[in-house]
PQR file with spaces between the fields and no chain letter, atoms N, CA, C, O and H, PARSE charges and radii, in Angstrom:
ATOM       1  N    UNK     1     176.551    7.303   31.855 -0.4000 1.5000
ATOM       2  CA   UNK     1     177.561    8.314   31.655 -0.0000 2.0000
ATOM       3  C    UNK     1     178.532    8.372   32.828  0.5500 1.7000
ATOM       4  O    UNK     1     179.550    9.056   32.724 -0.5500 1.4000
ATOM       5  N    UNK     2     178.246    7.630   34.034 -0.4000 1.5000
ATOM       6  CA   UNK     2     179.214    7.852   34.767 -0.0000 2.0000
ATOM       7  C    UNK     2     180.613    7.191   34.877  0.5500 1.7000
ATOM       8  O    UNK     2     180.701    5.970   34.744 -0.5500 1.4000
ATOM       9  H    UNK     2     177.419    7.074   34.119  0.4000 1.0000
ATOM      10  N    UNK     3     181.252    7.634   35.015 -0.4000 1.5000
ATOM      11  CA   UNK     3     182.569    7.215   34.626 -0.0000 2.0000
ATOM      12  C    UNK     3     183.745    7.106   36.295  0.5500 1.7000
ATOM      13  O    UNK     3     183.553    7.880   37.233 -0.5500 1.4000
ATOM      14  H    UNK     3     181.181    8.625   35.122  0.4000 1.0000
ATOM      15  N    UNK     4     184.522    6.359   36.315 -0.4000 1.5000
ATOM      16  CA   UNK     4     185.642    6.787   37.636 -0.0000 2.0000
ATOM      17  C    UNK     4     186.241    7.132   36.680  0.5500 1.7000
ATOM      18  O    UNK     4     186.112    6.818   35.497 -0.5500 1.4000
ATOM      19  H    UNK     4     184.679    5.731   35.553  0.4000 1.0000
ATOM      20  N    UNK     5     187.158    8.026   37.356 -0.4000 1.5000
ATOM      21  CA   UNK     5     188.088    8.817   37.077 -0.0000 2.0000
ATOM      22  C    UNK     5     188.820    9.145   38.570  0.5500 1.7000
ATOM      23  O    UNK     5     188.517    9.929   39.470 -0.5500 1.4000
ATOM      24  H    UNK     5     187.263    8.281   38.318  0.4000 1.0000
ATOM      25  N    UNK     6     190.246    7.893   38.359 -0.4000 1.5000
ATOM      26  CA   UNK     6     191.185    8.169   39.109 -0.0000 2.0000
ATOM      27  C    UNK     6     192.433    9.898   39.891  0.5500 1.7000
ATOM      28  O    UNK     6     193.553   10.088   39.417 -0.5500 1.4000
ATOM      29  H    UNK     6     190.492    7.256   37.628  0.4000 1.0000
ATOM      30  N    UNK     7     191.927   10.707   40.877 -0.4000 1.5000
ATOM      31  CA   UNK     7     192.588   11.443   40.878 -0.0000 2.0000
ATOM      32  C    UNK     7     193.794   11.297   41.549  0.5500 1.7000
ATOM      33  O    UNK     7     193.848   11.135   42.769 -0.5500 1.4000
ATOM      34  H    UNK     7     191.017   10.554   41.262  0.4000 1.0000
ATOM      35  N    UNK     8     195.502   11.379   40.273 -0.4000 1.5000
ATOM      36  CA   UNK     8     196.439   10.907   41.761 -0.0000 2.0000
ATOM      37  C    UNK     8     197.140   12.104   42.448  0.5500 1.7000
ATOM      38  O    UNK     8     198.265   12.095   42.950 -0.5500 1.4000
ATOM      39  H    UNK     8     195.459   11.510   39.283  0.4000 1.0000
ATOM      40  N    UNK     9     196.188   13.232   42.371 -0.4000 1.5000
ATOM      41  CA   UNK     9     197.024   14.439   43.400 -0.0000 2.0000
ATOM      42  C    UNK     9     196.106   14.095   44.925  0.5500 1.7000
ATOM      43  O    UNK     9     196.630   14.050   46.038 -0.5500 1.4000
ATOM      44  H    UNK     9     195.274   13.239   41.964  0.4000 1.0000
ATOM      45  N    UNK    10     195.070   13.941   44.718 -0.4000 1.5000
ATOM      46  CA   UNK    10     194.484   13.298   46.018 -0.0000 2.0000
ATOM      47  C    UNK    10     194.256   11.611   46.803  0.5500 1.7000
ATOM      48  O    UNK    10     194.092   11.300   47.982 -0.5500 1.4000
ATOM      49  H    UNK    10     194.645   13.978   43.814  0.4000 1.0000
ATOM      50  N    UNK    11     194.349   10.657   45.355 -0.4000 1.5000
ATOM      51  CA   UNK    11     194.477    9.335   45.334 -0.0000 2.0000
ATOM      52  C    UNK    11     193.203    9.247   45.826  0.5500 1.7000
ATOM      53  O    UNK    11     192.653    8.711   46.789 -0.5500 1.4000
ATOM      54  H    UNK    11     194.482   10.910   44.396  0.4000 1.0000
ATOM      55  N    UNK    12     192.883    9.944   44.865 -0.4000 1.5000
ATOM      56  CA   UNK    12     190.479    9.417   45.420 -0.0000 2.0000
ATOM      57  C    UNK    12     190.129    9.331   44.116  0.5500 1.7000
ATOM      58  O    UNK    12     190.945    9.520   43.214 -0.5500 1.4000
ATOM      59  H    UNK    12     193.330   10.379   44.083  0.4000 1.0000
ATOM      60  N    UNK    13     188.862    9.032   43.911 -0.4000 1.5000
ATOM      61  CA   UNK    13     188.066    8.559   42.646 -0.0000 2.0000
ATOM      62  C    UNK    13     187.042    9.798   42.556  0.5500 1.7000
ATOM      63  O    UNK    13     186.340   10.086   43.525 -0.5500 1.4000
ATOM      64  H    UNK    13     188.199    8.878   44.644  0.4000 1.0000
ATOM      65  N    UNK    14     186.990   10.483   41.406 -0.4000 1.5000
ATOM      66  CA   UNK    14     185.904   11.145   40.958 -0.0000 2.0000
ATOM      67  C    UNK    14     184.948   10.311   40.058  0.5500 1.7000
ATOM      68  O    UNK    14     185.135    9.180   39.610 -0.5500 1.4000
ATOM      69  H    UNK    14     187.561   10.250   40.618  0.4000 1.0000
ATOM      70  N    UNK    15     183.804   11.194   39.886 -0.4000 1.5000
ATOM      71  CA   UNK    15     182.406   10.342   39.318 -0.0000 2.0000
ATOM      72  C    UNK    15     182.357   11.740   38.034  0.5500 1.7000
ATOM      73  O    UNK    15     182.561   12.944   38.187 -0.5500 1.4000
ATOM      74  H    UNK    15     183.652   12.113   40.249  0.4000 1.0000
ATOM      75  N    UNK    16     181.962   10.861   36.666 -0.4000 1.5000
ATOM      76  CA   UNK    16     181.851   12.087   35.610 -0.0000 2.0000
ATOM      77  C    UNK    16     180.274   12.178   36.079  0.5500 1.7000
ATOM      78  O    UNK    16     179.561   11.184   36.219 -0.5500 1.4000
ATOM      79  H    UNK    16     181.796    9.882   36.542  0.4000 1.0000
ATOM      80  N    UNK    17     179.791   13.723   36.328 -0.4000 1.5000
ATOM      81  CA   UNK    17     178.590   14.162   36.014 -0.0000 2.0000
ATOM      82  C    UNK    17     177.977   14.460   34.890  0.5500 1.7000
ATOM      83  O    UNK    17     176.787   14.254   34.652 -0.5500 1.4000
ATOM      84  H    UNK    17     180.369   14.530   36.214  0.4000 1.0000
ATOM      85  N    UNK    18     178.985   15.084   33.982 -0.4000 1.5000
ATOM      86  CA   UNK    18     178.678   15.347   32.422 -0.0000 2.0000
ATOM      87  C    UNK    18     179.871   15.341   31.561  0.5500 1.7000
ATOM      88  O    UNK    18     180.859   14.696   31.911 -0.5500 1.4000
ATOM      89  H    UNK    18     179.952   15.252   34.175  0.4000 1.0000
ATOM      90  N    UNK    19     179.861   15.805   30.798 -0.4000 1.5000
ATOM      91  CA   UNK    19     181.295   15.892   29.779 -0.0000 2.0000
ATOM      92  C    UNK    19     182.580   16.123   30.305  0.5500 1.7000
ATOM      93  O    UNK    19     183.664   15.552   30.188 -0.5500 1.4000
ATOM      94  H    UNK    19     179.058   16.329   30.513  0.4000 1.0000
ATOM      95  N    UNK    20     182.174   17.112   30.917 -0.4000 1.5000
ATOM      96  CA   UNK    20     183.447   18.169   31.298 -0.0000 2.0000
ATOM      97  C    UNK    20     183.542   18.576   32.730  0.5500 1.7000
ATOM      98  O    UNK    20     184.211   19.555   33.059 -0.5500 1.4000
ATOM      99  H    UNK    20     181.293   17.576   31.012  0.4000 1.0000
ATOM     100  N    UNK    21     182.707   17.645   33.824 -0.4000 1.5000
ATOM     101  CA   UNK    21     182.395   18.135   35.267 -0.0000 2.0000
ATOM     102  C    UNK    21     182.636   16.183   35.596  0.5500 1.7000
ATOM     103  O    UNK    21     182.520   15.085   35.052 -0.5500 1.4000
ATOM     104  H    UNK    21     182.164   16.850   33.556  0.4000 1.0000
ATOM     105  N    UNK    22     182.976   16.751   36.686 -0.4000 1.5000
ATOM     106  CA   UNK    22     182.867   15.131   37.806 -0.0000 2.0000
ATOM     107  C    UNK    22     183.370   15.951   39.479  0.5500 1.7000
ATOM     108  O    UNK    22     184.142   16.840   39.839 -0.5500 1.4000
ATOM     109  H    UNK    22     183.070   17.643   37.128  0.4000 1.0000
ATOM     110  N    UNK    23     182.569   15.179   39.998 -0.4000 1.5000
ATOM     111  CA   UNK    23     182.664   15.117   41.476 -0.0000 2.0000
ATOM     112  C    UNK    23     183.209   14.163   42.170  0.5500 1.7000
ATOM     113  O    UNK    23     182.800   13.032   41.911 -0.5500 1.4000
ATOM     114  H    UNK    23     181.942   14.457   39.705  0.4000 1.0000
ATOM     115  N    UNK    24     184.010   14.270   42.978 -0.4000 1.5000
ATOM     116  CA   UNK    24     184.861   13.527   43.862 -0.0000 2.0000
ATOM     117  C    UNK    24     184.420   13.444   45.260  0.5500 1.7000
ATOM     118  O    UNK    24     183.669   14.243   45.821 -0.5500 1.4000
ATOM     119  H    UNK    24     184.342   15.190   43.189  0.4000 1.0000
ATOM     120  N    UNK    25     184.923   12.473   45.727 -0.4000 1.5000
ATOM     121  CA   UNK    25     183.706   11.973   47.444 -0.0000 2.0000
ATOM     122  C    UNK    25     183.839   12.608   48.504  0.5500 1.7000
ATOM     123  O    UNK    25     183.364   12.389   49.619 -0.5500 1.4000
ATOM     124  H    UNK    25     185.532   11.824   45.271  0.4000 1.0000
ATOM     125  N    UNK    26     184.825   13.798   47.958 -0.4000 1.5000
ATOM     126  CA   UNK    26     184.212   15.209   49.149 -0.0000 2.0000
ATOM     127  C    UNK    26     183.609   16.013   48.328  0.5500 1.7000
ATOM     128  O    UNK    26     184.082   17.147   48.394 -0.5500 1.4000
ATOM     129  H    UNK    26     185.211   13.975   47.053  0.4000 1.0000
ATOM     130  N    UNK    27     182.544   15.870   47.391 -0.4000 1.5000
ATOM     131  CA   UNK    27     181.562   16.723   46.483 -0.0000 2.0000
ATOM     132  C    UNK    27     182.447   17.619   46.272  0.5500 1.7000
ATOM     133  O    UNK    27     182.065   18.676   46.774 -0.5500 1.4000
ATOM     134  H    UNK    27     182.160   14.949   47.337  0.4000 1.0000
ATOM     135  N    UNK    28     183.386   17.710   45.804 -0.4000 1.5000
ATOM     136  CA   UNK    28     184.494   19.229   45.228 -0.0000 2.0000
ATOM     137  C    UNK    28     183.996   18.588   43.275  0.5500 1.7000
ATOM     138  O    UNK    28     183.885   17.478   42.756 -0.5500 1.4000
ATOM     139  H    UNK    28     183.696   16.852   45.396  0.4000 1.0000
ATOM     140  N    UNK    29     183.828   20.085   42.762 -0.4000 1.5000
ATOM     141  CA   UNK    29     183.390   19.686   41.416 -0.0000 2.0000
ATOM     142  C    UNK    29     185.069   19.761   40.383  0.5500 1.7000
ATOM     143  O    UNK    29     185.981   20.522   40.706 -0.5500 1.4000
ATOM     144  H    UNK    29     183.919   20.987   43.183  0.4000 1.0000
ATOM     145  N    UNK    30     185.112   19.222   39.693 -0.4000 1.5000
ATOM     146  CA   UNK    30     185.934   18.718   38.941 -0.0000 2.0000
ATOM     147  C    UNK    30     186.047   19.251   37.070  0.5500 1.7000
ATOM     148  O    UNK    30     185.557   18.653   36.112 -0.5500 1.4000
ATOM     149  H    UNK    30     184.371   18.604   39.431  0.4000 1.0000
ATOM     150  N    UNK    31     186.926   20.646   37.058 -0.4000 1.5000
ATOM     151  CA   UNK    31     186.511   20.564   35.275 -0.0000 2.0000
ATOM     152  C    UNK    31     187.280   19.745   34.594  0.5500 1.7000
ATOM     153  O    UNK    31     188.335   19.400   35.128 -0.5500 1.4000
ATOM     154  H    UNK    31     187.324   21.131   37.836  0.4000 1.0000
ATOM     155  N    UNK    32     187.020   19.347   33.554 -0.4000 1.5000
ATOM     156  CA   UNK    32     188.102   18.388   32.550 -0.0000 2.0000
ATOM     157  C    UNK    32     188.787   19.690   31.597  0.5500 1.7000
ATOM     158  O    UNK    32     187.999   20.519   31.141 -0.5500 1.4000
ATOM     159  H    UNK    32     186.163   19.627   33.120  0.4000 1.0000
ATOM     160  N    UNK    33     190.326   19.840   31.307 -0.4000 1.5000
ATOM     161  CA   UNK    33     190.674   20.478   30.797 -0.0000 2.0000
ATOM     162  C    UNK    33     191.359   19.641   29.766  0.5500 1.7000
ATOM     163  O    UNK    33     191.663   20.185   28.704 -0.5500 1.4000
ATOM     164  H    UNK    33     190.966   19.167   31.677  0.4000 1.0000
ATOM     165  N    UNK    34     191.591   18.587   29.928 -0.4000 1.5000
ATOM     166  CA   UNK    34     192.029   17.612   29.026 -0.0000 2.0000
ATOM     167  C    UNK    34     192.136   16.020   29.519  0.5500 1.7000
ATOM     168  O    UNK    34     191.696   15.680   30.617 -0.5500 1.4000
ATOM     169  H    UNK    34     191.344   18.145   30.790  0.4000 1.0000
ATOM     170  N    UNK    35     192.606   15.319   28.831 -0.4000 1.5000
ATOM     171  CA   UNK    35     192.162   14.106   29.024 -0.0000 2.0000
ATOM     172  C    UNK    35     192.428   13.332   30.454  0.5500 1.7000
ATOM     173  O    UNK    35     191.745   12.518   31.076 -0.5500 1.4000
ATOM     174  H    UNK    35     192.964   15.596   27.940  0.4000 1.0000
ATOM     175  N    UNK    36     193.447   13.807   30.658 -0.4000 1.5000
ATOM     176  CA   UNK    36     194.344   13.445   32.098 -0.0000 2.0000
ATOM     177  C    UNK    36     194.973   15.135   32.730  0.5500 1.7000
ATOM     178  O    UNK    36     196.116   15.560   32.894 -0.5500 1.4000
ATOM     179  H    UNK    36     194.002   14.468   30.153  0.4000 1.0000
ATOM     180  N    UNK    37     193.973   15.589   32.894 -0.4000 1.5000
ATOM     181  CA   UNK    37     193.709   17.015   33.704 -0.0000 2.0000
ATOM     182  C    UNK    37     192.803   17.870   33.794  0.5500 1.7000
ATOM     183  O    UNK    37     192.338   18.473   32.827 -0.5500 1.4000
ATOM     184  H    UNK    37     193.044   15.244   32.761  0.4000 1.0000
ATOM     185  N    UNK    38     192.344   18.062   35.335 -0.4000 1.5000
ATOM     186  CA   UNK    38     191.064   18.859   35.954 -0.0000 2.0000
ATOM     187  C    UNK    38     191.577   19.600   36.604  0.5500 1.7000
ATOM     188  O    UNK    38     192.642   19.552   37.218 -0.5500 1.4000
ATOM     189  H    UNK    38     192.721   17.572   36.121  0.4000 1.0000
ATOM     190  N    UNK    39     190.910   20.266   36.513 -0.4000 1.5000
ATOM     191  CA   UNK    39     190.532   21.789   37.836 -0.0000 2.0000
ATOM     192  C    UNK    39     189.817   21.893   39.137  0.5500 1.7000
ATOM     193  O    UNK    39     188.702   22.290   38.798 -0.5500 1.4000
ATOM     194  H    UNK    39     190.044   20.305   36.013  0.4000 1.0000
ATOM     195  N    UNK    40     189.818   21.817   39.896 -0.4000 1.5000
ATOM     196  CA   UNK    40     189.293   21.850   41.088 -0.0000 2.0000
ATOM     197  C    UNK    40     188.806   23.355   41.376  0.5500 1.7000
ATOM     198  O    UNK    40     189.499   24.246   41.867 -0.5500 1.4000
ATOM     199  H    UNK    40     190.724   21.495   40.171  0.4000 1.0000
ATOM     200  N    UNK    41     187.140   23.470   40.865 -0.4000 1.5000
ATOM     201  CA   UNK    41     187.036   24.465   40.636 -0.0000 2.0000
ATOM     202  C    UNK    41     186.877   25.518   42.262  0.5500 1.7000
ATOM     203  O    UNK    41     186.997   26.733   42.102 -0.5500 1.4000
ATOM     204  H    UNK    41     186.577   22.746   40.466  0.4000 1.0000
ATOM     205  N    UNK    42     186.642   25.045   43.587 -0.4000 1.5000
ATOM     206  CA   UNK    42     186.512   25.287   44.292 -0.0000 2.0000
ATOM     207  C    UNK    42     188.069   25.783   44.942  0.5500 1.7000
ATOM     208  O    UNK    42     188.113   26.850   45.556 -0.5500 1.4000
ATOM     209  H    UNK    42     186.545   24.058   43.717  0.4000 1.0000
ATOM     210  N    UNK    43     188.981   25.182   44.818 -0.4000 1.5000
ATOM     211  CA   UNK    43     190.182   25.990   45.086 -0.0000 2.0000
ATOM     212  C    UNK    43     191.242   26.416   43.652  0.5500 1.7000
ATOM     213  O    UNK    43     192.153   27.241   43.712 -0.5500 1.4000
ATOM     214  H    UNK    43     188.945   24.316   44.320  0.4000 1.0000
ATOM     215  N    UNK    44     190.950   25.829   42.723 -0.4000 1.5000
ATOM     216  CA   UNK    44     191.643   26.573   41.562 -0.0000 2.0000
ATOM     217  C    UNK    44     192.673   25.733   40.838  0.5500 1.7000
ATOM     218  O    UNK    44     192.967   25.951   39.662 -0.5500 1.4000
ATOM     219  H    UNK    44     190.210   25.158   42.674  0.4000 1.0000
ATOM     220  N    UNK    45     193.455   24.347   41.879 -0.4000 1.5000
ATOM     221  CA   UNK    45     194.151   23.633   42.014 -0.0000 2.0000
ATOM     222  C    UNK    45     193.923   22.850   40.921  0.5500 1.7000
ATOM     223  O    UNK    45     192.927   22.127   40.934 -0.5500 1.4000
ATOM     224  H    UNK    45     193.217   24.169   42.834  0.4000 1.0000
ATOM     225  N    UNK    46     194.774   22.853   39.817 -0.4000 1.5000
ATOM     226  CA   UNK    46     194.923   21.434   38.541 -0.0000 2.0000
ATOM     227  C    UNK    46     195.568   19.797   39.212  0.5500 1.7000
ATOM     228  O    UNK    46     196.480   19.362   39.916 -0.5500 1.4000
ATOM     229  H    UNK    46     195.583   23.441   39.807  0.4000 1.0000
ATOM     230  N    UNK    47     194.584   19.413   38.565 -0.4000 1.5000
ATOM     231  CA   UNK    47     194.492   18.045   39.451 -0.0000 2.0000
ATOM     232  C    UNK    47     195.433   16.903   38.172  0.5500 1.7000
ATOM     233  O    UNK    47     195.091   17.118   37.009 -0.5500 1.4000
ATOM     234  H    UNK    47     193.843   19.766   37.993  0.4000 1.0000
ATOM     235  N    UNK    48     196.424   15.888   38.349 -0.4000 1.5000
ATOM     236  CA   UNK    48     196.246   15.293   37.038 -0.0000 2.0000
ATOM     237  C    UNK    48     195.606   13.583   37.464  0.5500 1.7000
ATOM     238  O    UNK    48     195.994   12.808   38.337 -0.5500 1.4000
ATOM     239  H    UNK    48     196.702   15.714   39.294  0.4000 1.0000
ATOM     240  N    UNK    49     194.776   13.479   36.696 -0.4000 1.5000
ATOM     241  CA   UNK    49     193.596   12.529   36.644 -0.0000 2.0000
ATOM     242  C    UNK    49     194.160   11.385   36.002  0.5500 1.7000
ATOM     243  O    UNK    49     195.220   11.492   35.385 -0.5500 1.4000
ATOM     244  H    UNK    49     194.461   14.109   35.986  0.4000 1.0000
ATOM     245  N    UNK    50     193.449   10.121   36.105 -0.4000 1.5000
ATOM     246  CA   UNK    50     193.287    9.190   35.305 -0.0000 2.0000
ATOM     247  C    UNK    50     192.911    9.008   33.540  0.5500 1.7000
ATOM     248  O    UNK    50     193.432   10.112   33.379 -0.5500 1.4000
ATOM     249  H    UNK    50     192.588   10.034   36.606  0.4000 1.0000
ATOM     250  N    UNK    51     192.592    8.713   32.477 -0.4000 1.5000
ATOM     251  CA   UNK    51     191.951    9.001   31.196 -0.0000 2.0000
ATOM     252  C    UNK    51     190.656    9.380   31.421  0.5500 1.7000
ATOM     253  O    UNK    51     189.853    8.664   32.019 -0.5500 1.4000
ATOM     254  H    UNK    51     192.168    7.816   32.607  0.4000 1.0000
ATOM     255  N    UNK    52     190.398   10.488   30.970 -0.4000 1.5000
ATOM     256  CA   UNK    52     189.101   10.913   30.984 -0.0000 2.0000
ATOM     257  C    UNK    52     188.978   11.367   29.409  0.5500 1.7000
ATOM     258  O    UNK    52     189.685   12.280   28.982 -0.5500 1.4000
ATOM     259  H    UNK    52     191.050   11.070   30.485  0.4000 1.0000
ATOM     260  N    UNK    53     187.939   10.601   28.482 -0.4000 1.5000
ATOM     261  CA   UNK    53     187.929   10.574   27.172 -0.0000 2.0000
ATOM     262  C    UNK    53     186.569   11.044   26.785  0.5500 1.7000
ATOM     263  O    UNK    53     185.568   10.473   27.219 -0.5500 1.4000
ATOM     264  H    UNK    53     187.364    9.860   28.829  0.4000 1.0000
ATOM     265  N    UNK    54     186.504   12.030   26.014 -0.4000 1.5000
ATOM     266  CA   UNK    54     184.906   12.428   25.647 -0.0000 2.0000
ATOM     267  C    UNK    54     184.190   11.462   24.725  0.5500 1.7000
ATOM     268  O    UNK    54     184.673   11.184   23.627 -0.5500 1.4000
ATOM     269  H    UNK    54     187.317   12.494   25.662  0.4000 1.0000
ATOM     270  N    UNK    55     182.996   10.922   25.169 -0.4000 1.5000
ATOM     271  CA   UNK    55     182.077    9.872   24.131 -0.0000 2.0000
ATOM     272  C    UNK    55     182.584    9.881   23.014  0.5500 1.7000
ATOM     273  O    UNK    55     182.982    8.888   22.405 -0.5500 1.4000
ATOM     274  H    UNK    55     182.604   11.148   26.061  0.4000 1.0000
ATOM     275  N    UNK    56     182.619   11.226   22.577 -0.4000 1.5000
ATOM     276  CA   UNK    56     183.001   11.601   21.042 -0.0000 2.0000
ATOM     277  C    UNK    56     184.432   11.001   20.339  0.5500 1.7000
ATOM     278  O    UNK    56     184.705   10.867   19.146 -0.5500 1.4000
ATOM     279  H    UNK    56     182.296   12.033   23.072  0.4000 1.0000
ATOM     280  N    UNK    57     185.255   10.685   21.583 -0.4000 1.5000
ATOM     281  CA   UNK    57     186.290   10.043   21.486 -0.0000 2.0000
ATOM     282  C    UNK    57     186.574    8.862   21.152  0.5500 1.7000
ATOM     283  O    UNK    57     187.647    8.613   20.602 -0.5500 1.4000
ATOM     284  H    UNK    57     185.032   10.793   22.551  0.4000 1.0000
ATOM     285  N    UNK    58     185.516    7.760   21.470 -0.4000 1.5000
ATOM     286  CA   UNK    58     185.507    6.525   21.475 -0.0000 2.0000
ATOM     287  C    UNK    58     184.632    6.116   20.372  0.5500 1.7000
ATOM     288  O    UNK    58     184.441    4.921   20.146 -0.5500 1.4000
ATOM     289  H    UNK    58     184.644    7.962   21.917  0.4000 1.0000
C-alpha cells in the first residue's frame, strides 16, 4: 500500500500510510482531500501533491 506521493509545496516525497493519510520525511501527517491535494494536518496548510488515486480507482 505504500505509495510516493510527490509534494511540490515542499518538493519532498510523502509515503501513503492508508487511504487518506501519508507521512512525509519530517513525520508531518498528510490528509488526502483529493487526488492532487493534502492537508497538513499539523499546521492546517493545503499542500498540492503529486496523483494520489484510491485502490478503488484503479
Amino acid at each position: 500500500m505504500c505509495k510516493n506521493i510527490f509534494d511540490y509545496d515542499d518538493g519532498d516525497y510523502a509515503f501513503s500510510i492508508s487511504d487518506n493519510m501519508a507521512m512525509d520525511s519530517e513525520r508531518d501527517l498528510l490528509l488526502r482531500i483529493s487526488d492532487n491535494m493534502a492537508m497538513d494536518l499539523d499546521s492546517g496548510d493545503l499542500h498540492f501533491t503529486s496523483s494520489w488515486n484510491d485502490d478503488d480507482d484503479e
